[in-house]
N, C-alpha and C positions, 0 to 999 in steps of 0.2 A: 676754311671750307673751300672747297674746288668743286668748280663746275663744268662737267666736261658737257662737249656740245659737237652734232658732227655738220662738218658742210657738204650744204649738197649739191649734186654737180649738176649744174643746167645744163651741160650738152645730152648729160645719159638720160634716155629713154625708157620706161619698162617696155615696152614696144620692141623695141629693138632687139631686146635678150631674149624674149618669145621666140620660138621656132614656130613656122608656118605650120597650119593645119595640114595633115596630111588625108588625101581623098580616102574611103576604103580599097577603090583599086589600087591603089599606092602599094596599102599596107599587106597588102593580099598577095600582091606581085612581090614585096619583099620580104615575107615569110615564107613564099614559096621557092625563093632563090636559093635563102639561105639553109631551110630546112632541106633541099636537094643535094646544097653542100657540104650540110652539118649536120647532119639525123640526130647523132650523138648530143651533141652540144644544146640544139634546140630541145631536144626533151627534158632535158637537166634542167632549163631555165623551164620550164611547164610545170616540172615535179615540183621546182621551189616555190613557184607562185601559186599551185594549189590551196584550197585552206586544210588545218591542219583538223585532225578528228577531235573530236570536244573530249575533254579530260572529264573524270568523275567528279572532281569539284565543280565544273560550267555545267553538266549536265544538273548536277543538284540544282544550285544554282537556281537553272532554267526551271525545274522542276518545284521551286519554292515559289517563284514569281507566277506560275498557272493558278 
């Protein structure tokens, strides 16, 4: 029988691998840089994070759980 085990590092931090909160001016200022930049590019990343329209089986579905 073998027992694996991992060690763990006392220097690393989860702290540390966080990125800082960013303010909304922040993020307002660098969507508006970049979308100035990249009209094209920024709406592709919009269209894929939209959600998707519910298909006829989620609609059932929904429509079994009312």
């Amino acid at each position: 029988m073998k027992i694996f085990f991992q060690k763990e590092n006392p220097t690393a931090s989860p702290e540390a691998s966080e990125k800082p909160a960013k303010s909304l001016d922040a993020i307002r200022t660098d969507f508006e840089k970049n979308f100035r930049e990249n009209p094209d590019i920024v709406w592709e990343v919009i269209k894929k994070n939209l959600p998707k329209p519910q298909t006829k089986a989620e609609k059932g579905l929904i429509a079994l759980a009312d």
